[in-house]
C-alpha positions as a Markdown table, in Angstrom:
| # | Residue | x | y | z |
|---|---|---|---|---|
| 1 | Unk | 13.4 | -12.5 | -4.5 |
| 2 | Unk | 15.5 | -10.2 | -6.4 |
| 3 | Unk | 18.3 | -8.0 | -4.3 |
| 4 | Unk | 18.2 | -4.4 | -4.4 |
| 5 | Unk | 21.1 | -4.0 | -6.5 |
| 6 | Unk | 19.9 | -6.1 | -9.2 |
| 7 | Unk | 16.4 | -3.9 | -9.3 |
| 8 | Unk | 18.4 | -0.5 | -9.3 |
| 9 | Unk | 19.9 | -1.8 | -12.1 |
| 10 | Unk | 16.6 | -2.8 | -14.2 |
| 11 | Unk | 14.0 | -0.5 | -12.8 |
| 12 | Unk | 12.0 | 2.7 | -12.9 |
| 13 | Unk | 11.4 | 5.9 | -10.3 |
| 14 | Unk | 9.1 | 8.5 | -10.4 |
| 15 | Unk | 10.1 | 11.6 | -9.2 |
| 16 | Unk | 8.3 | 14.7 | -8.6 |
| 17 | Unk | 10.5 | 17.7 | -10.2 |
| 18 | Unk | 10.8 | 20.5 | -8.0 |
| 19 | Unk | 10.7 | 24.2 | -9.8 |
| 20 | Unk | 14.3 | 25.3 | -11.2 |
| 21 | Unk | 16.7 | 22.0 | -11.6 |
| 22 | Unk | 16.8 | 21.4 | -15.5 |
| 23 | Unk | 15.4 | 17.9 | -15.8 |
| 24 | Unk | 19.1 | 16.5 | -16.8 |
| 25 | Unk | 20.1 | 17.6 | -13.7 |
| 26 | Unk | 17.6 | 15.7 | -11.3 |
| 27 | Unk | 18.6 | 12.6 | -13.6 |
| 28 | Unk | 22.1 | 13.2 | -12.9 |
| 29 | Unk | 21.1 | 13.8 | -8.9 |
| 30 | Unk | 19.4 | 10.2 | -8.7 |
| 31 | Unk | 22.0 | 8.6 | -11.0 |
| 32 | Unk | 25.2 | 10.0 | -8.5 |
| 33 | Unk | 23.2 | 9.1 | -5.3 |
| 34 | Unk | 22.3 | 5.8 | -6.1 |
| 35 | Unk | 25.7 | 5.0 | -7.7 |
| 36 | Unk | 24.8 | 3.9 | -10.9 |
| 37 | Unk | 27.0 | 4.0 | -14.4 |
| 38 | Unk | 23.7 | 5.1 | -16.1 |
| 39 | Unk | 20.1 | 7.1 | -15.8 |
| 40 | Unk | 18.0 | 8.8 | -18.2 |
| 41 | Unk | 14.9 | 11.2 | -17.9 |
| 42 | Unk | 11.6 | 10.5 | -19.9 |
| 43 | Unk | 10.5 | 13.7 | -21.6 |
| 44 | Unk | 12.2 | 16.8 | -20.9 |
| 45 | Unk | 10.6 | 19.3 | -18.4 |
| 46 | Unk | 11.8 | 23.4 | -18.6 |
| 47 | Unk | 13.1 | 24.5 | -15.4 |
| 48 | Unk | 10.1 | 26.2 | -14.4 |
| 49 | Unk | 7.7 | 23.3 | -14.6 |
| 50 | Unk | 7.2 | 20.7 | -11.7 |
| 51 | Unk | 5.8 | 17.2 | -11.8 |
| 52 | Unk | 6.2 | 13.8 | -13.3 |
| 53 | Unk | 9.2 | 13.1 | -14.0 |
| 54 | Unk | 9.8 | 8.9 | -14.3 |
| 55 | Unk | 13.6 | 7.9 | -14.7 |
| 56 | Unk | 15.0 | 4.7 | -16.1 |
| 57 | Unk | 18.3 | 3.4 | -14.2 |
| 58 | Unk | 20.6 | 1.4 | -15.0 |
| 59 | Unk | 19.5 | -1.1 | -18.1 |
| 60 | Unk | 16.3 | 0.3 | -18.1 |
| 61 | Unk | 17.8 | 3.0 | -20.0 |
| 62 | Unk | 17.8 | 1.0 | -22.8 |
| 63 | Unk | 14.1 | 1.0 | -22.6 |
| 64 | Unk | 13.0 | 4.8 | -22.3 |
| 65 | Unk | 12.1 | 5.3 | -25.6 |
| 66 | Unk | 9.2 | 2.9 | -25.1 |
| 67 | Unk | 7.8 | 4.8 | -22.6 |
| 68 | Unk | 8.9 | 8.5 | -23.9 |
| 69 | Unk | 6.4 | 8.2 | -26.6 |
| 70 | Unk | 3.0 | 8.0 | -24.8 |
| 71 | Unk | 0.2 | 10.7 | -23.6 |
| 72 | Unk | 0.9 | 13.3 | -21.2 |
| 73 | Unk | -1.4 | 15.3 | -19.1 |
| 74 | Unk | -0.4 | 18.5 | -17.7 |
| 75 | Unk | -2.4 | 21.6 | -15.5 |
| 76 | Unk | -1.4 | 24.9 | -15.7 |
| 77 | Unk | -1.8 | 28.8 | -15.9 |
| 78 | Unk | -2.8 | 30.7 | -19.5 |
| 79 | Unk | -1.7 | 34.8 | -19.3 |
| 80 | Unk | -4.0 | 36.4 | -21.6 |
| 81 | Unk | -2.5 | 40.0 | -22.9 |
| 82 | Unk | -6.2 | 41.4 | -23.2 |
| 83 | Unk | -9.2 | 40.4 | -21.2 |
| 84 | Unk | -11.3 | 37.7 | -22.4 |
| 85 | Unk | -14.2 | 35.5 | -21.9 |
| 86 | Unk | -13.4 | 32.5 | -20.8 |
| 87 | Unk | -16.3 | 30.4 | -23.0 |
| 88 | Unk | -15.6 | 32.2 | -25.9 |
| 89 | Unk | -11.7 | 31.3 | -25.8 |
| 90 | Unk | -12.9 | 27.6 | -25.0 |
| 91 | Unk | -14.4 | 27.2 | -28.2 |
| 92 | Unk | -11.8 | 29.0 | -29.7 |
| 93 | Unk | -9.4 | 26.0 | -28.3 |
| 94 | Unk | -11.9 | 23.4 | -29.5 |
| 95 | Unk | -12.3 | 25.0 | -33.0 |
| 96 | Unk | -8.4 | 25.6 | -33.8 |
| 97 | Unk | -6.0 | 23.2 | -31.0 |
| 98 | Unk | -8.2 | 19.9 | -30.8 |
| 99 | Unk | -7.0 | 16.6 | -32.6 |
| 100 | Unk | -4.0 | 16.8 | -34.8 |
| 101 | Unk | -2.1 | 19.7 | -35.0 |
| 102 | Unk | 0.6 | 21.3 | -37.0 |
| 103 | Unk | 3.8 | 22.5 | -34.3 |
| 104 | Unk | 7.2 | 23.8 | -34.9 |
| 105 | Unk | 9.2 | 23.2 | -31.5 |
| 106 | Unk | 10.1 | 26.4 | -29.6 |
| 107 | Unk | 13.3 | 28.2 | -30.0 |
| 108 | Unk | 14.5 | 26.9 | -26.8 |
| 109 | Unk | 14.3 | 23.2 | -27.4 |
| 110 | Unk | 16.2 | 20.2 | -27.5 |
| 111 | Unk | 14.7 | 19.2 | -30.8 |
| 112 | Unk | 15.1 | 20.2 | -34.4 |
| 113 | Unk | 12.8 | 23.3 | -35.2 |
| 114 | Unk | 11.0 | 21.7 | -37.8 |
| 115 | Unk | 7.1 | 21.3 | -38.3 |
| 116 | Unk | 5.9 | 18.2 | -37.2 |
| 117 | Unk | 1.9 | 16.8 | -36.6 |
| 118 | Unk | 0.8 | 16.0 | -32.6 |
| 119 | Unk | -2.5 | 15.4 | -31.1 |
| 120 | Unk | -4.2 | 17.2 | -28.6 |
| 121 | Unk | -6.7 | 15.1 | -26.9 |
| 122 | Unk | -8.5 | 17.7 | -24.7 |
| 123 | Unk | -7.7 | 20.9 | -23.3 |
| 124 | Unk | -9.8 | 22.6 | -21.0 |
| 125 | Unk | -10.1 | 25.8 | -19.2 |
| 126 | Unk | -11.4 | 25.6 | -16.1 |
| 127 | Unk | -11.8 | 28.7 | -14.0 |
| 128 | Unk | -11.0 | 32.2 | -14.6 |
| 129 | Unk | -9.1 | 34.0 | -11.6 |
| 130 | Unk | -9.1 | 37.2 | -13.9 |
| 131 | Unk | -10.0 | 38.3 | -17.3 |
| 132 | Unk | -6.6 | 37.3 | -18.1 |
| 133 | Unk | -5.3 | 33.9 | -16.1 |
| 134 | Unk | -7.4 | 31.2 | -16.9 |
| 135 | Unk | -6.2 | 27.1 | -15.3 |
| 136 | Unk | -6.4 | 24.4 | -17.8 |
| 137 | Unk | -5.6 | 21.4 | -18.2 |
| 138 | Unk | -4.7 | 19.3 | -21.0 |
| 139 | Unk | -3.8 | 15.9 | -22.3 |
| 140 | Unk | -1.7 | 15.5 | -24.9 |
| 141 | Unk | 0.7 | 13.5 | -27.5 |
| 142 | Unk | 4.4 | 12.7 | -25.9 |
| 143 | Unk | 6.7 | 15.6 | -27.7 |
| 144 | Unk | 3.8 | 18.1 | -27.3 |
| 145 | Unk | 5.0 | 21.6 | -26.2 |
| 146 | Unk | 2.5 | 23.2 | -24.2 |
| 147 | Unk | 4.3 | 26.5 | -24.0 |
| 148 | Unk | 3.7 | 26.5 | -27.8 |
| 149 | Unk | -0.2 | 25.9 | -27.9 |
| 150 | Unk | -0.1 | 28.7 | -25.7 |
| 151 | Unk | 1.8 | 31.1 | -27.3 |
| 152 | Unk | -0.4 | 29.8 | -30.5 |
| 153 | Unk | -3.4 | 30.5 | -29.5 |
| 154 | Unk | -1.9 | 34.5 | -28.5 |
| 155 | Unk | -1.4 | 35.0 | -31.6 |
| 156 | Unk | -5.0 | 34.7 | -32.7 |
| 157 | Unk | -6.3 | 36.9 | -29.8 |
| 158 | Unk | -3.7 | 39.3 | -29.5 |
| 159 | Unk | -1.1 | 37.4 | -27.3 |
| 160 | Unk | -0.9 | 34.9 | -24.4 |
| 161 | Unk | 1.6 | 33.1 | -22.8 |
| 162 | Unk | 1.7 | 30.1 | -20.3 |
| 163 | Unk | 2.1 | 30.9 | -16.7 |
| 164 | Unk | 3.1 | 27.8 | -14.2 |
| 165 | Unk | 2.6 | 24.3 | -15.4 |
| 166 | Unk | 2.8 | 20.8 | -13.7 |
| 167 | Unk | 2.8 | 17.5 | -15.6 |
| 168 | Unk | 0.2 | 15.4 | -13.6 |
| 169 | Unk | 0.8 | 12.3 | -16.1 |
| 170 | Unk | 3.5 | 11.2 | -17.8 |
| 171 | Unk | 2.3 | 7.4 | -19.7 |
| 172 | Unk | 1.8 | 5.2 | -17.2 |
| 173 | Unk | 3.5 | 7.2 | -14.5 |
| 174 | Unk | 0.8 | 10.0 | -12.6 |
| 175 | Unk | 1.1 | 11.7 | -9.1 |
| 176 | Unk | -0.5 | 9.1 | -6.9 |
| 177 | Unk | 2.7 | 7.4 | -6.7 |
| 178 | Unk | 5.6 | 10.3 | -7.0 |
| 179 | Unk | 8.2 | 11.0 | -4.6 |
| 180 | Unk | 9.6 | 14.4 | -3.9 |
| 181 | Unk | 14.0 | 15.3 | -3.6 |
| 182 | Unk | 13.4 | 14.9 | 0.1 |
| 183 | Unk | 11.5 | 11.7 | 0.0 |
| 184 | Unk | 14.1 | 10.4 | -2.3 |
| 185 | Unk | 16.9 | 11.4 | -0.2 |
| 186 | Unk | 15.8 | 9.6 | 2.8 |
| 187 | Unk | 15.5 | 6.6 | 1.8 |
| 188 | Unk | 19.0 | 6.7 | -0.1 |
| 189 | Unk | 20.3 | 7.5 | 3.5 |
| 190 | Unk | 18.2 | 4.1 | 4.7 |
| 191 | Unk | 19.9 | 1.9 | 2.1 |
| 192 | Unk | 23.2 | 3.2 | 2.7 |
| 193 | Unk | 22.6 | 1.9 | 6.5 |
| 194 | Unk | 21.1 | -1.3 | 5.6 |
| 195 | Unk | 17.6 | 0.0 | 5.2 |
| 196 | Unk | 16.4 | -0.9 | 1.8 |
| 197 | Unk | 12.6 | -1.0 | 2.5 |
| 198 | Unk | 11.4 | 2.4 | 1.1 |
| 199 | Unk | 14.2 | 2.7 | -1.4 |
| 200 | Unk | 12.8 | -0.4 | -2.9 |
| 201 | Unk | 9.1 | 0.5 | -2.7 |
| 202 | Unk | 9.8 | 3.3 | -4.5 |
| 203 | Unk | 11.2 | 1.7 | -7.4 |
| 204 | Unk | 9.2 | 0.3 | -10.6 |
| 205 | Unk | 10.8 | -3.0 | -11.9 |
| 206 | Unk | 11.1 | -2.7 | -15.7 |
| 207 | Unk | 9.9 | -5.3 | -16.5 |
| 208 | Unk | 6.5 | -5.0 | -14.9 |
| 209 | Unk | 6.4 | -1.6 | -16.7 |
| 210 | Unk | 7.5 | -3.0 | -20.2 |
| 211 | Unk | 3.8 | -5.0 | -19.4 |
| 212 | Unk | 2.2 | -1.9 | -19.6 |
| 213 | Unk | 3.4 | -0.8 | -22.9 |
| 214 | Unk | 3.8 | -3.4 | -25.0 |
| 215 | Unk | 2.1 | -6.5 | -25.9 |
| 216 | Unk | 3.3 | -9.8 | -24.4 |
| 217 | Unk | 4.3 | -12.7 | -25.8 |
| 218 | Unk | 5.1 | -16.3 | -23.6 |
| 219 | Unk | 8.2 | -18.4 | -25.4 |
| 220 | Unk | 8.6 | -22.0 | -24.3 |
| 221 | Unk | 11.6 | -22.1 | -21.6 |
| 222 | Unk | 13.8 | -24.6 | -24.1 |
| 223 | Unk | 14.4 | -21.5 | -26.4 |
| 224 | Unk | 15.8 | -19.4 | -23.7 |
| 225 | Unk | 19.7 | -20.4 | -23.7 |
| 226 | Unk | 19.6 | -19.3 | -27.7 |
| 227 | Unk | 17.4 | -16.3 | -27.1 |
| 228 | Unk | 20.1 | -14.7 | -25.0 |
| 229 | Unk | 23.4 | -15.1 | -27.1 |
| 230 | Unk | 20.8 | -12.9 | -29.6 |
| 231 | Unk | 19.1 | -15.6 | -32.0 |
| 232 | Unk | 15.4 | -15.0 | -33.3 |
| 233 | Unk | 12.6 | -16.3 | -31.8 |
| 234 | Unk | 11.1 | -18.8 | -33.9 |
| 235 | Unk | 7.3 | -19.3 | -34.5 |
| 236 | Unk | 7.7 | -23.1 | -32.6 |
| 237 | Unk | 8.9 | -21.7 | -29.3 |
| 238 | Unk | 6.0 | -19.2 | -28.9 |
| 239 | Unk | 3.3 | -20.5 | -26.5 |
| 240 | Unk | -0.4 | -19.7 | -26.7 |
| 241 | Unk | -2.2 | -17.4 | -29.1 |
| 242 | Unk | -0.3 | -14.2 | -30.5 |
| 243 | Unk | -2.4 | -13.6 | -33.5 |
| 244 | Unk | -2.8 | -10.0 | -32.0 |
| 245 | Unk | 1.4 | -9.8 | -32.8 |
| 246 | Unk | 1.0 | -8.1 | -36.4 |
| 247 | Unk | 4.0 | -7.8 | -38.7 |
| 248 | Unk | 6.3 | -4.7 | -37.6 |
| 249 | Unk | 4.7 | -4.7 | -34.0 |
| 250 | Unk | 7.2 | -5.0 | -31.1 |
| 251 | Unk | 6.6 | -6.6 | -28.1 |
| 252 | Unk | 8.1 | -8.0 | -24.4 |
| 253 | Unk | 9.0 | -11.8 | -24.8 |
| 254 | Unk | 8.9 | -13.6 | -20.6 |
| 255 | Unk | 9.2 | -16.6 | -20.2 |
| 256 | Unk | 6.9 | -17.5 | -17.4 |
| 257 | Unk | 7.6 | -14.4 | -15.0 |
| 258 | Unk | 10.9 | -14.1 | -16.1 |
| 259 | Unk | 11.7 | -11.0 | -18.6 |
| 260 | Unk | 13.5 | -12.3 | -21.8 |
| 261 | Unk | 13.9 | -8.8 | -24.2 |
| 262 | Unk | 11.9 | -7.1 | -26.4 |
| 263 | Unk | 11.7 | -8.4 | -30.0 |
| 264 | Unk | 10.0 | -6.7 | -33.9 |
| 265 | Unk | 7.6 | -9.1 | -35.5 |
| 266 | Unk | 9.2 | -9.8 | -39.1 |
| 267 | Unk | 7.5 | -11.3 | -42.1 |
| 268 | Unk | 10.1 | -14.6 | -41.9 |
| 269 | Unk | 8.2 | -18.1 | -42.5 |
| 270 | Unk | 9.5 | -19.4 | -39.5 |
| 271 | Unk | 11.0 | -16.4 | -37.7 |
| 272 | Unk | 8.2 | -15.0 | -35.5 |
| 273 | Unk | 10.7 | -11.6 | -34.7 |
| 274 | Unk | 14.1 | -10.8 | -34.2 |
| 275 | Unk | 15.9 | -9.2 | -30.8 |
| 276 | Unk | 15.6 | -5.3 | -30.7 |
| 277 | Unk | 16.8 | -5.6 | -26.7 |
| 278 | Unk | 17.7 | -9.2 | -24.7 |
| 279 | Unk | 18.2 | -9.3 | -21.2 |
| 280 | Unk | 20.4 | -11.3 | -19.4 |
């Protein structure tokens, strides 16, 4: 069984961000009260917004950006500057803000303004509590500002803007297994007396996350001393079938149970991929 030092070090936690903190600054919060060198946030939240908010620690860092990428689903308010019917601005959504899309970050972004193409999956009103405040919800391409679709689709009925708005899912991180600033706290004060037990159901191993993301592929354990001073994996070491591994794919190489790194399937005759991350 792994300590609890070495899983803060390799591991995921989903907190739920409180209205106000940037999401940096939450990051920075967990990172300082866990004593770690490193932590990262996956996909930036505006101050105002609450929700999902999953944080690598540690090494895991190294592996945000395959979890950064994937769908997000969100609820929220839409302020309408002129009264409207909520099934006629429905399939106004549908007609103009469903599939891909065309979006140029807002001005207040950590992003370079330039036009890029996201999909929108769905996005649904679903009650009106006025002519003009209508609560959606949406799901979403990673990197997809919702602010933006909002402020969008003002401009073809003579303004809106977004009101509140939670993230409800965030990947493979949602809100049936979050924990709030105070939750958190606690059980930091736990494992600082000895206590580990809630600090460490709390946290996600990364490597059973990687699982989620990525395909898997099983390497023979002979190849593992050379796997982690960085050499390639070679087609004779994998075991079982990877003929769903296509050339440019990356994947999460175990051995047995055991997390190896995460490799790029190359085009080599006997090279089945090269080393984009090792662990060890």
């Amino acid at each position: 069984m792994k300590t609890i030092k070495d899983i803060l070090n390799f591991s995921l936690i989903n907190i739920d961000k409180p209205a106000g903190p940037t999401s940096y600054s939450i990051s920075e919060y967990v990172r300082r009260a866990l004593d770690l060198k490193k932590t990262s946030h996956m996909g930036t939240l505006d101050p105002k917004v609450t929700g999902v908010l999953p944080i690598t620690l540690g090494r895991a860092c190294k592996l945000a950006g395959h979890f950064i990428k994937h769908n997000k689903s969100y609820v929220g308010v839409l302020h309408t500057h002129k009264d409207q019917d909520i099934k006629k601005l429905q399939k106004l959504i549908d007609k103009n803000f469903i599939g891909k899309i065309r979006q140029t970050p807002p001005h207040r972004s950590a992003v370079k303004r330039e036009e890029r193409e996201r999909e929108v999956y769905s996005w649904k009103l679903l009650e009106a509590s006025s002519d003009k405040n209508f609560l959606f919800e949406c799901k979403v391409e990673g990197g997809t500002y919702i602010r933006k679709l909002c402020s969008d689709l003002g401009e073809m009925i003579g303004g809106a803007h977004m009101g509140e708005l939670r993230r409800t899912e965030a990947g493979i991180f949602s809100e049936e297994k979050m924990y709030d600033l105070n939750e958190f706290k606690r059980a930091v004060e736990d494992y600082k007396l000895g206590k580990e037990k809630m600090l460490r159901s709390m946290l996600v191993p990364a490597e059973d996350a990687i699982k989620k993301v990525l395909p898997v592929v099983k390497v023979d354990k002979s190849a593992i001393k050379s796997l982690h001073i960085g050499k390639p994996l070679f087609k004779s070491n994998i075991l079982g079938n990877s003929s769903n591994i296509n050339e440019g794919d990356v994947f999460a190489l175990f051995c047995g149970s055991e997390f190896v790194g995460i490799y790029k399937r190359g085009n080599e005759e006997i090279i089945f991929g090269r080393s984009e991350f090792v662990y060890n």
